[in-house]
Backbone atoms as SQL, in Angstrom:
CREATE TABLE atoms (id INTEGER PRIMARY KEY, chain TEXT, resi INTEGER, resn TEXT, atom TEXT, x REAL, y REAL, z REAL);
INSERT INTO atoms VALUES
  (1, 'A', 1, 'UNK', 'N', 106.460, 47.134, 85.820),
  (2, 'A', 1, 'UNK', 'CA', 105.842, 46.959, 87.124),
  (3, 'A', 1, 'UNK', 'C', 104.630, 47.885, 87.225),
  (4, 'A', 2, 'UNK', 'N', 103.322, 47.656, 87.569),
  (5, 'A', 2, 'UNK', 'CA', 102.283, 48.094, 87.652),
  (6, 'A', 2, 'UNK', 'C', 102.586, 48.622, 88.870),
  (7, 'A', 3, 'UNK', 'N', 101.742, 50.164, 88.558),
  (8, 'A', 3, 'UNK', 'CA', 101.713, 50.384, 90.400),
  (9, 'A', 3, 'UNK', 'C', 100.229, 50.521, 90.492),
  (10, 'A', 4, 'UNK', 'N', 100.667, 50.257, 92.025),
  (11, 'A', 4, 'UNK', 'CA', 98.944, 49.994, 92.715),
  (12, 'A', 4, 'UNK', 'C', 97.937, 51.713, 92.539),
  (13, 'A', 5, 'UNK', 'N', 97.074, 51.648, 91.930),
  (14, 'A', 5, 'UNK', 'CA', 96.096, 52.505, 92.221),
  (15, 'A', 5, 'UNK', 'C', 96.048, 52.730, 93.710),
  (16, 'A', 6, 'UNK', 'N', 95.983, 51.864, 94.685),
  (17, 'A', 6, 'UNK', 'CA', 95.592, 52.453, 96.057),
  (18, 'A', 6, 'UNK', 'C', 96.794, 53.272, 96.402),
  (19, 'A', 7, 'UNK', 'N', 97.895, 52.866, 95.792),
  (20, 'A', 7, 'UNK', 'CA', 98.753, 53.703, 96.686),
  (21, 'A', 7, 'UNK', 'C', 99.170, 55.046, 96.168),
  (22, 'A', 8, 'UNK', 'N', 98.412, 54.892, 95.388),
  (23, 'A', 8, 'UNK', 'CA', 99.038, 56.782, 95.011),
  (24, 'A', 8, 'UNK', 'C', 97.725, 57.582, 95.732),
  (25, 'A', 9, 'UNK', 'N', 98.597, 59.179, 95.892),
  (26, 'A', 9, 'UNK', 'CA', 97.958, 59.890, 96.627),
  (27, 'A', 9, 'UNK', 'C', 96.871, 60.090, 95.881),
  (28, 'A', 10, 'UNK', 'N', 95.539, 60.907, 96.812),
  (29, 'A', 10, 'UNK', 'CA', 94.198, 61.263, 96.460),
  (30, 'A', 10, 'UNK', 'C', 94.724, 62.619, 95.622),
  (31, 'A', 11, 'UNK', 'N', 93.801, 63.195, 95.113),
  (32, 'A', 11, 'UNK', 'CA', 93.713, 64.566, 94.513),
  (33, 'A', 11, 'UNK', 'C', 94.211, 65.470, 95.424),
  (34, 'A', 12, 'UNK', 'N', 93.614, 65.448, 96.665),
  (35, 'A', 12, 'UNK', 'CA', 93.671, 66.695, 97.385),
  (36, 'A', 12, 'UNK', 'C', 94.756, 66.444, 98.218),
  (37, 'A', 13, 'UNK', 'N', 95.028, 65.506, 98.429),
  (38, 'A', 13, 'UNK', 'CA', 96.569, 65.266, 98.862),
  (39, 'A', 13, 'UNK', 'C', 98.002, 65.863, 98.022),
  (40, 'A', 14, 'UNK', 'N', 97.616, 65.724, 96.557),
  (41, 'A', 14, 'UNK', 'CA', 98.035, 65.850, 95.847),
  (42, 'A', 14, 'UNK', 'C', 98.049, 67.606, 95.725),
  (43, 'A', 15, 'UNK', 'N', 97.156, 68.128, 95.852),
  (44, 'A', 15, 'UNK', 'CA', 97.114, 69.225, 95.705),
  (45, 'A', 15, 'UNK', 'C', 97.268, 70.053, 97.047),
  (46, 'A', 16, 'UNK', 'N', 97.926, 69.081, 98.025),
  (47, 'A', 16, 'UNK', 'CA', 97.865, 69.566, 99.260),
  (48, 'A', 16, 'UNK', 'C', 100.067, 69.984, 99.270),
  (49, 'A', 17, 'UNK', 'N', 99.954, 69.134, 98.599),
  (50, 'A', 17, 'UNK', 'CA', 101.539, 68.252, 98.367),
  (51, 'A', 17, 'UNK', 'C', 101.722, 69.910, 97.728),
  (52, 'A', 18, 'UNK', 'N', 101.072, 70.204, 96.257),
  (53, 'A', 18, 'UNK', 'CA', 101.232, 71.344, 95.663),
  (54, 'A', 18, 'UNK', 'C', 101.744, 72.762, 96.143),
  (55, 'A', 19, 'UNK', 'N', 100.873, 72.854, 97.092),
  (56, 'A', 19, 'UNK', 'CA', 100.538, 74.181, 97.914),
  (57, 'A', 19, 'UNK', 'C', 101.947, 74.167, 98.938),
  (58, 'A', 20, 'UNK', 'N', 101.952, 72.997, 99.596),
  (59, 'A', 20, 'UNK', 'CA', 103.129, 73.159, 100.459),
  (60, 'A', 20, 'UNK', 'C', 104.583, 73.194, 99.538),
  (61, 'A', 21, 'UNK', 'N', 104.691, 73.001, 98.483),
  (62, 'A', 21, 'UNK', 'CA', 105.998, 73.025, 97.527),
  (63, 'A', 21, 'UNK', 'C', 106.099, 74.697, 97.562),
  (64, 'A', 22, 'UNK', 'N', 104.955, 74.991, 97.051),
  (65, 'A', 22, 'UNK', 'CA', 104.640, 76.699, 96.714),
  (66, 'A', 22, 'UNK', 'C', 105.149, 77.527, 97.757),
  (67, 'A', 23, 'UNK', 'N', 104.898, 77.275, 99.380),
  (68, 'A', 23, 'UNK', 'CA', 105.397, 77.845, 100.507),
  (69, 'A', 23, 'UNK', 'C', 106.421, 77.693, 100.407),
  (70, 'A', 24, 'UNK', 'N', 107.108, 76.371, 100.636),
  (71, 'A', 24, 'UNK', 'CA', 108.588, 76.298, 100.458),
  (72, 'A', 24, 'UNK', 'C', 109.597, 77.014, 99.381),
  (73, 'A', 25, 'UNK', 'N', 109.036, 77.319, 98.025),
  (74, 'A', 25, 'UNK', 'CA', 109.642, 77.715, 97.169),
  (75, 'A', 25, 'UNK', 'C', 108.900, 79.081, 96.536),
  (76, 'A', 26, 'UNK', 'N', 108.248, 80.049, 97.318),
  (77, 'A', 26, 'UNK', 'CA', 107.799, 80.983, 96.760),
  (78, 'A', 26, 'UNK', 'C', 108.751, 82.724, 96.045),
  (79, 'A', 27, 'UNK', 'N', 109.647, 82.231, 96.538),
  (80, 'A', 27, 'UNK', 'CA', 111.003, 82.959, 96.073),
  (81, 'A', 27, 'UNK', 'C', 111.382, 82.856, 94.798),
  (82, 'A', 28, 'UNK', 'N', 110.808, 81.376, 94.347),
  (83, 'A', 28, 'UNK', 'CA', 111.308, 80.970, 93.172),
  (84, 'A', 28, 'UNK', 'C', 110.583, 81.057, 92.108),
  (85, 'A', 29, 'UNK', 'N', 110.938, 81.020, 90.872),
  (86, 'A', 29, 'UNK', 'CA', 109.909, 80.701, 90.067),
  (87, 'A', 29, 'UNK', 'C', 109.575, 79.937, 89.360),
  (88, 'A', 30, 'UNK', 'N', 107.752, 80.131, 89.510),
  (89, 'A', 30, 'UNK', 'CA', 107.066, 78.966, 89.845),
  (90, 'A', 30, 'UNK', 'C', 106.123, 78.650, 88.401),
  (91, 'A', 31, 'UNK', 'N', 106.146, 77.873, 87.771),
  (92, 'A', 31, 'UNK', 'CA', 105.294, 77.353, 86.528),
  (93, 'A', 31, 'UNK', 'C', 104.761, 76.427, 86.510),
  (94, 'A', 32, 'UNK', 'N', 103.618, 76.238, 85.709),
  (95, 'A', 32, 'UNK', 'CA', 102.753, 75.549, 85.766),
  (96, 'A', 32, 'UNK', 'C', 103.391, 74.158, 85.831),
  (97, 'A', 33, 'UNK', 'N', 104.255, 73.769, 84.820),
  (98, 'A', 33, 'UNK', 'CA', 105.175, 72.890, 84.323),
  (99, 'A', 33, 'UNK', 'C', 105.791, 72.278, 85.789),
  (100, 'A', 34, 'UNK', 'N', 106.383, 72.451, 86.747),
  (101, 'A', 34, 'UNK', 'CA', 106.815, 72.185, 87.945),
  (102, 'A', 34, 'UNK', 'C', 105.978, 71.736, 88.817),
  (103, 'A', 35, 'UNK', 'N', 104.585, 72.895, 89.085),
  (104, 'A', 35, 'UNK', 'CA', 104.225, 72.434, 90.207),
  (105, 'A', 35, 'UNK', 'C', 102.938, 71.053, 89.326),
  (106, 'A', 36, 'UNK', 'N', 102.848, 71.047, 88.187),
  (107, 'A', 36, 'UNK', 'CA', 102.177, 69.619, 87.515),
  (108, 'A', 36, 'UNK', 'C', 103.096, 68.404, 88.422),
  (109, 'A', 37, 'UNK', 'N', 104.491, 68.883, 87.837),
  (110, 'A', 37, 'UNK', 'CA', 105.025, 66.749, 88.103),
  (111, 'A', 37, 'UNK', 'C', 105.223, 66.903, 89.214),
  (112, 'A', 38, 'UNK', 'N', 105.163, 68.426, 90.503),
  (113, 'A', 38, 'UNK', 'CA', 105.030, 67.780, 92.119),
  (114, 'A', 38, 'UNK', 'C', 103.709, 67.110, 92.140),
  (115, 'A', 39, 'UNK', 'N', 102.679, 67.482, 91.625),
  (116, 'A', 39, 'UNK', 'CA', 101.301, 66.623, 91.762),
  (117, 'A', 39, 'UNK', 'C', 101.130, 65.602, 90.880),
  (118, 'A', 40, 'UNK', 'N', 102.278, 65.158, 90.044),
  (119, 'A', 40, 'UNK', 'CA', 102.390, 63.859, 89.437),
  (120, 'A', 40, 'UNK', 'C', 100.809, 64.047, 88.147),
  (121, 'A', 41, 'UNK', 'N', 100.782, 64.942, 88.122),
  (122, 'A', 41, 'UNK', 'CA', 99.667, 65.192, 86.623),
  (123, 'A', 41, 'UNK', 'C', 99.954, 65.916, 85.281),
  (124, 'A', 42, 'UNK', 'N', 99.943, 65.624, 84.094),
  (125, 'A', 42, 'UNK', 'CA', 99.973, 66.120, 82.918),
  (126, 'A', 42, 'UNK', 'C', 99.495, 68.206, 83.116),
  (127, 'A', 43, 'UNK', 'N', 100.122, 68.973, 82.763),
  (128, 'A', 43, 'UNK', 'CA', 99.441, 70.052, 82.710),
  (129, 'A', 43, 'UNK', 'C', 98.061, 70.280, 82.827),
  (130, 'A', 44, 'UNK', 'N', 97.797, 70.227, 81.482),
  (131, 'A', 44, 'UNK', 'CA', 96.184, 70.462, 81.589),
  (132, 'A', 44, 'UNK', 'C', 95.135, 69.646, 82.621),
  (133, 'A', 45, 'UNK', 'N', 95.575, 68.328, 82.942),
  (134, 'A', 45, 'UNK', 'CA', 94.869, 67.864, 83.980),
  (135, 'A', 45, 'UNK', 'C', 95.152, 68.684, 85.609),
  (136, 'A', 46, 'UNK', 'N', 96.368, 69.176, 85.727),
  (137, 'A', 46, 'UNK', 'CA', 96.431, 69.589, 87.048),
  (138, 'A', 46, 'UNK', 'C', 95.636, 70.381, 87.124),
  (139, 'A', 47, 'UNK', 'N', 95.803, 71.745, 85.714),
  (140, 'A', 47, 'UNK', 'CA', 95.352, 73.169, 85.827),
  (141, 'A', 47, 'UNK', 'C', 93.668, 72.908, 85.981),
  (142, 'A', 48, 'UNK', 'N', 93.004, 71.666, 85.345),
  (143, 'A', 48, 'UNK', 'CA', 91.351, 71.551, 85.759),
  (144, 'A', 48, 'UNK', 'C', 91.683, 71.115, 87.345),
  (145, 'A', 49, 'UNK', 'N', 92.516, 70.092, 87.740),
  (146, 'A', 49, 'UNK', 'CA', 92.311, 69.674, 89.165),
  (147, 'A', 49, 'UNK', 'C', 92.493, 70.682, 90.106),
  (148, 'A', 50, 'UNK', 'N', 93.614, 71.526, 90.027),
  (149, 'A', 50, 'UNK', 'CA', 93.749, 72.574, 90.818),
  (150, 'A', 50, 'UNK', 'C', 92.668, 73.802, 91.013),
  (151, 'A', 51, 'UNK', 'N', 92.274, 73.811, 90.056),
  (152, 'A', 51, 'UNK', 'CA', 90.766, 75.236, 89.780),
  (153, 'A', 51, 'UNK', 'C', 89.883, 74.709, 90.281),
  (154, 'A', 52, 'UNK', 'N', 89.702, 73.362, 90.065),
  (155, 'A', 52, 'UNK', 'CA', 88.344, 72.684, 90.820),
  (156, 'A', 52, 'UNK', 'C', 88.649, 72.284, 92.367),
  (157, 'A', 53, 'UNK', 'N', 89.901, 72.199, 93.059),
  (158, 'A', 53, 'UNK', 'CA', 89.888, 72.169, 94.346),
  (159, 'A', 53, 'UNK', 'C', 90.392, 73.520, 94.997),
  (160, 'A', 54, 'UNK', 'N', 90.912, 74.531, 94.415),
  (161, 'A', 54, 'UNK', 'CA', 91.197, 75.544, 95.351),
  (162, 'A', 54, 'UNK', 'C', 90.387, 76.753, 94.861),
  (163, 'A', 55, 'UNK', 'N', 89.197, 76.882, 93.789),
  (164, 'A', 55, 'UNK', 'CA', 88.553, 77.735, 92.828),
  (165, 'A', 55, 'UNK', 'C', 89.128, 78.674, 92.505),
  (166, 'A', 56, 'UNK', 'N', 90.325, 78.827, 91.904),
  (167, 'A', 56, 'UNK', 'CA', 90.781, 80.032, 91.571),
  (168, 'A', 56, 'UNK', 'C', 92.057, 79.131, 90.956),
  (169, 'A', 57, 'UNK', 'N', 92.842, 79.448, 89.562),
  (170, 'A', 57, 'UNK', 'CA', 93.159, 78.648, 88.804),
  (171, 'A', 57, 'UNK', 'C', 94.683, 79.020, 88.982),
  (172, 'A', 58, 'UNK', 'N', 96.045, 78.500, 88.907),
  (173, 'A', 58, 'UNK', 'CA', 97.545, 78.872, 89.307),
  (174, 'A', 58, 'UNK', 'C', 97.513, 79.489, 89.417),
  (175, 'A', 59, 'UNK', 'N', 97.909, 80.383, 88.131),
  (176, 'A', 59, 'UNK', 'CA', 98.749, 81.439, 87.971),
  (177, 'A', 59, 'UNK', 'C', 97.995, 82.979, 89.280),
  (178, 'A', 60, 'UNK', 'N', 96.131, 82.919, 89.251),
  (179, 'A', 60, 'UNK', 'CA', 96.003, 83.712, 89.991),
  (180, 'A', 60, 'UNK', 'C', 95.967, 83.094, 91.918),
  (181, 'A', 61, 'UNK', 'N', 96.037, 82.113, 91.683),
  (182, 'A', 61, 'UNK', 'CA', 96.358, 81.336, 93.502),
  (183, 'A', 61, 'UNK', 'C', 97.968, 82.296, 93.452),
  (184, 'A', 62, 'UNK', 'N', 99.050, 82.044, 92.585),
  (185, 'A', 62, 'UNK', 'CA', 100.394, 82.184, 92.796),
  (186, 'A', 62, 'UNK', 'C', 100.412, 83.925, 93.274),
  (187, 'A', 63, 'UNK', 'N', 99.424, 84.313, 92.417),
  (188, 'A', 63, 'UNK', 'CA', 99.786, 86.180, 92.710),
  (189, 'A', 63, 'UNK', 'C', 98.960, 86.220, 93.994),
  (190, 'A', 64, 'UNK', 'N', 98.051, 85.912, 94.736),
  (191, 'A', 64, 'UNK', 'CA', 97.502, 86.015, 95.556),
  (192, 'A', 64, 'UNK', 'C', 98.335, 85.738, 97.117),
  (193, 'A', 65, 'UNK', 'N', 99.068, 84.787, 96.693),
  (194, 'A', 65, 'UNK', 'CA', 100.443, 84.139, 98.155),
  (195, 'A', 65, 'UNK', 'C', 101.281, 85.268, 98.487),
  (196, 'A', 66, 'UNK', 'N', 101.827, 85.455, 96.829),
  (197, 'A', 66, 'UNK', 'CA', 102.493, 86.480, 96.874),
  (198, 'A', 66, 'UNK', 'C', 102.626, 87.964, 97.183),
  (199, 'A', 67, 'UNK', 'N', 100.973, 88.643, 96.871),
  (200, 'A', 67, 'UNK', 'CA', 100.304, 89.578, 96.906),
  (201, 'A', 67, 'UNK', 'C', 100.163, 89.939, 98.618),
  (202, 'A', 68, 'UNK', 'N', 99.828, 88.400, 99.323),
  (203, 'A', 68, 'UNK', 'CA', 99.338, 88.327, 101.040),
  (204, 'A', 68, 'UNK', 'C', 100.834, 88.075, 101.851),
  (205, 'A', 69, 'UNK', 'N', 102.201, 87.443, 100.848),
  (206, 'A', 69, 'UNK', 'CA', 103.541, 87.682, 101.425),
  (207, 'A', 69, 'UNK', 'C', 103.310, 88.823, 101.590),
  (208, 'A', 70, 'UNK', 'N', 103.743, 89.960, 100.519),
  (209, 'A', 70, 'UNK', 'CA', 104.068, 91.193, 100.533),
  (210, 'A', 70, 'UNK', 'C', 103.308, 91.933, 101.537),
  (211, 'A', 71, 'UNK', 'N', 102.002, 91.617, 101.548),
  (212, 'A', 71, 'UNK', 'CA', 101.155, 92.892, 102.833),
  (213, 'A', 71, 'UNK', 'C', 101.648, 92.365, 103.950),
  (214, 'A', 72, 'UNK', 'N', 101.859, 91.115, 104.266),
  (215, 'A', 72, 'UNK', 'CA', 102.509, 90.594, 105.490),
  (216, 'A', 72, 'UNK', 'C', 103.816, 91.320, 105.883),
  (217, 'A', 73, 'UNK', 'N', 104.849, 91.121, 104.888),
  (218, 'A', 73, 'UNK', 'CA', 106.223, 92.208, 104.907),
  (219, 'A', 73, 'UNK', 'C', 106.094, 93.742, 105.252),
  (220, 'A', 74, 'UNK', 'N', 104.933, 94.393, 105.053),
  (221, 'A', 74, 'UNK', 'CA', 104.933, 95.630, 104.854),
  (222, 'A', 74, 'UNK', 'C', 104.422, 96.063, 106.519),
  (223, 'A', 75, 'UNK', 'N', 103.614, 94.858, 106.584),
  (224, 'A', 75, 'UNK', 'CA', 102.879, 95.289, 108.023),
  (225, 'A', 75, 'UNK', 'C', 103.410, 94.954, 108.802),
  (226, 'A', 76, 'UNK', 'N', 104.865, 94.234, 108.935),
  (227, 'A', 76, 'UNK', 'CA', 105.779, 93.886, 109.625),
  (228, 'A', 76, 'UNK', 'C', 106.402, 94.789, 109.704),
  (229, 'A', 77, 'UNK', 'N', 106.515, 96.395, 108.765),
  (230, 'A', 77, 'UNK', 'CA', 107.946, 97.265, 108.509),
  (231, 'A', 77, 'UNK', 'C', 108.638, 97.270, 107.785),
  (232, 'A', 78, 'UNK', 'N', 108.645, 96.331, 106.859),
  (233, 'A', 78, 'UNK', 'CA', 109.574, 96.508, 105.536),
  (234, 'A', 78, 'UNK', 'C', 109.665, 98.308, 105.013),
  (235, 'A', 79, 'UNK', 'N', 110.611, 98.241, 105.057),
  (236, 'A', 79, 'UNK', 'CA', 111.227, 99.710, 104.609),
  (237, 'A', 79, 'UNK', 'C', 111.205, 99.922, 103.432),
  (238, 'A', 80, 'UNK', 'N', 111.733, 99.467, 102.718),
  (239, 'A', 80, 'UNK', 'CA', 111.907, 99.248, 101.151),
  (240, 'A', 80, 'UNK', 'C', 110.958, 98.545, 100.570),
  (241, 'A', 81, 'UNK', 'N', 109.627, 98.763, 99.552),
  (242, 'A', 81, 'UNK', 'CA', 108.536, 98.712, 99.038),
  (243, 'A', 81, 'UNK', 'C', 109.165, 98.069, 97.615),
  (244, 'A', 82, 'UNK', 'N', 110.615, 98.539, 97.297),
  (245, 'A', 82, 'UNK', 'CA', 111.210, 98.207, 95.641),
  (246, 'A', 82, 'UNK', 'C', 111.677, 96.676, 96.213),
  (247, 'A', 83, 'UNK', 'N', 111.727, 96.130, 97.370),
  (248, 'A', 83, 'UNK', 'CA', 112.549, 95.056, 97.577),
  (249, 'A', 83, 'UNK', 'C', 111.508, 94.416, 97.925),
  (250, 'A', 84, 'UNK', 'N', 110.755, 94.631, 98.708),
  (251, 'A', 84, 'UNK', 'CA', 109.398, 94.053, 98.702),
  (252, 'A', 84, 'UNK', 'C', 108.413, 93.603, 97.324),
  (253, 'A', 85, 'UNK', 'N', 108.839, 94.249, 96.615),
  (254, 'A', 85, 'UNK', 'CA', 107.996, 94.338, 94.536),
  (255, 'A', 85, 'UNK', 'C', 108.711, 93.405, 94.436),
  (256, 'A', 86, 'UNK', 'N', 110.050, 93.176, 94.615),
  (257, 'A', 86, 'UNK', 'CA', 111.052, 92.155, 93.953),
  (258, 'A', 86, 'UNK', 'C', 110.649, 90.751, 94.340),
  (259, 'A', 87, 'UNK', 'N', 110.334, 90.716, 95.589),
  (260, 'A', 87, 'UNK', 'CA', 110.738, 89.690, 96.326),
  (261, 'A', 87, 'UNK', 'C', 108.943, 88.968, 96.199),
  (262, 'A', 88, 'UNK', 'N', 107.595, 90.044, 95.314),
  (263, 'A', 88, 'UNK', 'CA', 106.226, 89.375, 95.274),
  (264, 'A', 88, 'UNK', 'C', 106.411, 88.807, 93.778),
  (265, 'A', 89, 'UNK', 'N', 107.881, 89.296, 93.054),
  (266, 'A', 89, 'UNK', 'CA', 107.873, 88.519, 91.488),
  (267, 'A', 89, 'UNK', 'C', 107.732, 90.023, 90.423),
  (268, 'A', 90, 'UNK', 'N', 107.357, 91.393, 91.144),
  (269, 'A', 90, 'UNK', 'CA', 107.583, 92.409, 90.306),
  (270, 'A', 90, 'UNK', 'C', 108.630, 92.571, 89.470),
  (271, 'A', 91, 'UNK', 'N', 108.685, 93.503, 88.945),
  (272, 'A', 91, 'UNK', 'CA', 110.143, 94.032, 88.077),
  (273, 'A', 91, 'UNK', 'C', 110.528, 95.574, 88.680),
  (274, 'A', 92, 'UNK', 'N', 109.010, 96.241, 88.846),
  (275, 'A', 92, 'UNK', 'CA', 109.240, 97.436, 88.977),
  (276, 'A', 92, 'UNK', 'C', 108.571, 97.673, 90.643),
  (277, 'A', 93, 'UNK', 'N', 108.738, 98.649, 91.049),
  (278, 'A', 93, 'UNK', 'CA', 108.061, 99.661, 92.255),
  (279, 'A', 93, 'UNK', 'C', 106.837, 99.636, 91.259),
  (280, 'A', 94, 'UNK', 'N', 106.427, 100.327, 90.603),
  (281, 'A', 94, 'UNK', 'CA', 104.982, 100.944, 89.959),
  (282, 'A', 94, 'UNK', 'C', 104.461, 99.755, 89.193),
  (283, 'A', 95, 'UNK', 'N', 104.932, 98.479, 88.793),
  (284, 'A', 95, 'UNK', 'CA', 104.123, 97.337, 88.673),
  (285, 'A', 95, 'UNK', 'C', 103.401, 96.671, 90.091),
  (286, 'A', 96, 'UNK', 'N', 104.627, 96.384, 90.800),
  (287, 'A', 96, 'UNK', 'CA', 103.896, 95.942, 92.431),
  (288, 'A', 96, 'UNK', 'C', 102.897, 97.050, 92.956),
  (289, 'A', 97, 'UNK', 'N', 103.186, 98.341, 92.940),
  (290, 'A', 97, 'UNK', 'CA', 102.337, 99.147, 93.248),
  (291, 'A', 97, 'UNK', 'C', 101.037, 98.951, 93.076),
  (292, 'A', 98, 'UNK', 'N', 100.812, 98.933, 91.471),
  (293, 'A', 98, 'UNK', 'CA', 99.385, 98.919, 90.903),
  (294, 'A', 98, 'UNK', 'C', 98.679, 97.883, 91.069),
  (295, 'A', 99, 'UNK', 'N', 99.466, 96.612, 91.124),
  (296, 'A', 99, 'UNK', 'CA', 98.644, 95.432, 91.641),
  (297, 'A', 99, 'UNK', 'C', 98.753, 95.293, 93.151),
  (298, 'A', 100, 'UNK', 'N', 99.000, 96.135, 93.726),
  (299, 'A', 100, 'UNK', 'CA', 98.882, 95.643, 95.108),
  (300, 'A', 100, 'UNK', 'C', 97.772, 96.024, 95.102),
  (301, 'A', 101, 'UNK', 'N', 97.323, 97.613, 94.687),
  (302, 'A', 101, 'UNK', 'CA', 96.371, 98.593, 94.506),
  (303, 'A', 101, 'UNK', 'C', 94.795, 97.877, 94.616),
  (304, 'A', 102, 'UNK', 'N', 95.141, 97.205, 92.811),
  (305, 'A', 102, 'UNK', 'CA', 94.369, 96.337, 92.448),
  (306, 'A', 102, 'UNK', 'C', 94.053, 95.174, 93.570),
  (307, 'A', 103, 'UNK', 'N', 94.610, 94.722, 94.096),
  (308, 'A', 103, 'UNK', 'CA', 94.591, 93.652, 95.030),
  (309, 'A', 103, 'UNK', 'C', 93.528, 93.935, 96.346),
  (310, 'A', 104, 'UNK', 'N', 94.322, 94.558, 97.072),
  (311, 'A', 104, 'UNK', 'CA', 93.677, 95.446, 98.048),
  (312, 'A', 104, 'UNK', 'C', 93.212, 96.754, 98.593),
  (313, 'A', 105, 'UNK', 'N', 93.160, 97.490, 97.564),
  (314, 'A', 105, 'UNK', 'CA', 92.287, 98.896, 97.466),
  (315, 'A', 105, 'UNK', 'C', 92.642, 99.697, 97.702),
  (316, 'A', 106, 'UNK', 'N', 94.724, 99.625, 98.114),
  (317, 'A', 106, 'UNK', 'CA', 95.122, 100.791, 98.845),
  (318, 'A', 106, 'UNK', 'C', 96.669, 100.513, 98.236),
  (319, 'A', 107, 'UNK', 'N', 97.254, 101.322, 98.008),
  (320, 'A', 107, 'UNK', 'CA', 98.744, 101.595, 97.950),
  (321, 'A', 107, 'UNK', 'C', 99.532, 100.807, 98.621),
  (322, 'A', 108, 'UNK', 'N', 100.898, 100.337, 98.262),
  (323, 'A', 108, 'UNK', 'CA', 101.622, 99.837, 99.460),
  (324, 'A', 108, 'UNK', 'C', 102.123, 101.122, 100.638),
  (325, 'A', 109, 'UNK', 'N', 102.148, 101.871, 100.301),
  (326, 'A', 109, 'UNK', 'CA', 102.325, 103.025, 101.414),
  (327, 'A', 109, 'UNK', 'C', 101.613, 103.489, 101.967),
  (328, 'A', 110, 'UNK', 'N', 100.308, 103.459, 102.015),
  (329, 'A', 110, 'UNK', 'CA', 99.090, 103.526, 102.150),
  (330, 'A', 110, 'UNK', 'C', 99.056, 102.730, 103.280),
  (331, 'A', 111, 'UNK', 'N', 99.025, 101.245, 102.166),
  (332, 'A', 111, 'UNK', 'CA', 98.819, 100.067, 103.232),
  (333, 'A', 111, 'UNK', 'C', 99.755, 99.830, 104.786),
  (334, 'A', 112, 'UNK', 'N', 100.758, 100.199, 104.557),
  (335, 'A', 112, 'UNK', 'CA', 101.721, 100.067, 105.415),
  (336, 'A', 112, 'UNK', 'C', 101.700, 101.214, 106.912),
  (337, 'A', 113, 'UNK', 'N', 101.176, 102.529, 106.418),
  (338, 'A', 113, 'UNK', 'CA', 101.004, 103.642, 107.690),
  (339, 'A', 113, 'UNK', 'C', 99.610, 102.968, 108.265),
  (340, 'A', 114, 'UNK', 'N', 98.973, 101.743, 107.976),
  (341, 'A', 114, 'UNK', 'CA', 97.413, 101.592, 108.554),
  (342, 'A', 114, 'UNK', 'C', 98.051, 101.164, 109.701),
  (343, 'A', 115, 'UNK', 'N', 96.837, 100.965, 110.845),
  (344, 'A', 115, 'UNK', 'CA', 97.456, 100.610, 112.311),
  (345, 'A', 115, 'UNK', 'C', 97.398, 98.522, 111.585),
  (346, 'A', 116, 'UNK', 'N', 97.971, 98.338, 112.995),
  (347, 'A', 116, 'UNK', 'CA', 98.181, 96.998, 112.799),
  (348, 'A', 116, 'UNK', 'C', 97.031, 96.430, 112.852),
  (349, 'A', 117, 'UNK', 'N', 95.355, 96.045, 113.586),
  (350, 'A', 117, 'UNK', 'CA', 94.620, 95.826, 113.366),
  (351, 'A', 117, 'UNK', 'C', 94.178, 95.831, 112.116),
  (352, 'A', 118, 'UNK', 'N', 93.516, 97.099, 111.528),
  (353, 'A', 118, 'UNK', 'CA', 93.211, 96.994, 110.490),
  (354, 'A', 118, 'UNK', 'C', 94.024, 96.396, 109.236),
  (355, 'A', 119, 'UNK', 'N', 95.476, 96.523, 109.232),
  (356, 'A', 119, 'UNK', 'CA', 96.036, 95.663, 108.106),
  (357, 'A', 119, 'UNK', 'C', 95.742, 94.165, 108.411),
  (358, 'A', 120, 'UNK', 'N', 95.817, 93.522, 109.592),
  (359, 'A', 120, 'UNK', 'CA', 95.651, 92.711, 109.403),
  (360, 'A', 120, 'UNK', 'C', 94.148, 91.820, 109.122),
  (361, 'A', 121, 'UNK', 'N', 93.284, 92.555, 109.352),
  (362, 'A', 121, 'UNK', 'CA', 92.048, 92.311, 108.512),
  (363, 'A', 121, 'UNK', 'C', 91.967, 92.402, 107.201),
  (364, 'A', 122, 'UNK', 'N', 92.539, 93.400, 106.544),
  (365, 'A', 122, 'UNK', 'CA', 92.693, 92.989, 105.061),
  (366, 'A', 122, 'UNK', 'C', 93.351, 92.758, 104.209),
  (367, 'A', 123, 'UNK', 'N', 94.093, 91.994, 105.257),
  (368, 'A', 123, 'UNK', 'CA', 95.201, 90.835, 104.906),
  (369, 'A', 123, 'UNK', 'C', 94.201, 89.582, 105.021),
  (370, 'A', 124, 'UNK', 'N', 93.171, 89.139, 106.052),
  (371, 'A', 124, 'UNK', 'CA', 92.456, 88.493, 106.086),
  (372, 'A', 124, 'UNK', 'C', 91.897, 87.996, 104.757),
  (373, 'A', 125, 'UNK', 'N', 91.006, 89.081, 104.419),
  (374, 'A', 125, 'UNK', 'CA', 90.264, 89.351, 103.193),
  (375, 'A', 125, 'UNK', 'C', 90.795, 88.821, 102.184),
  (376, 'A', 126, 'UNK', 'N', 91.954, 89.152, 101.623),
  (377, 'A', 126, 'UNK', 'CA', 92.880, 88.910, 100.303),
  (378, 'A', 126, 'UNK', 'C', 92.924, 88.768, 99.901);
């Protein structure tokens, strides 16, 4: 049975489809391999489709959700910074640390004593 070209989704539908799987399942982990057959594309075709509609290619879109979970958690009060590392896909406190660092220019402890305004501007940023 042929299927109709019209009826399959557009690209960006497709990659819209993507993104909302990612929210739903950001706890989990997430590979290239998975979020391809939610967008119904071969690997390498997603990984060009996806870079060319969101400019920034998986694996760094995935640390970035995760990176803007975590400052979200922190500026909420999260107490625990090691459960917070866990929960952005870290292993360690001093891995999440350094890329948060890297991320946004400041420590998670750092980040977390800022007033609420300002975190949430560069949470904005992200």
């Amino acid at each position: 049975m042929a299927t109709d070209i019209q009826s399959l989704p557009s690209y960006p539908e497709r990659i819209d489809d993507v993104q909302r799987y990612i929210r739903e399942h950001i706890d989990e982990p997430l590979n290239r391999e998975v979020l391809a057959e939610v967008a119904g594309f071969s690997v390498p075709h997603f990984h060009r489709i996806f870079t060319a509609h969101i400019g920034e290619n998986i694996a760094t879109y995935l640390r970035r959700v995760r990176m803007e979970r975590a400052g979200r958690k922190l500026r909420m009060g999260a107490v625990d910074i090691t459960e917070v590392a866990l929960a952005a896909g870290y292993d360690t406190h001093a891995a999440f640390s350094k890329a948060f660092k890297q991320h946004f220019g400041l420590s998670p402890s750092k980040f977390r004593r800022l007033n609420c305004r300002i975190a949430t501007e560069i949470l904005k940023k992200g």
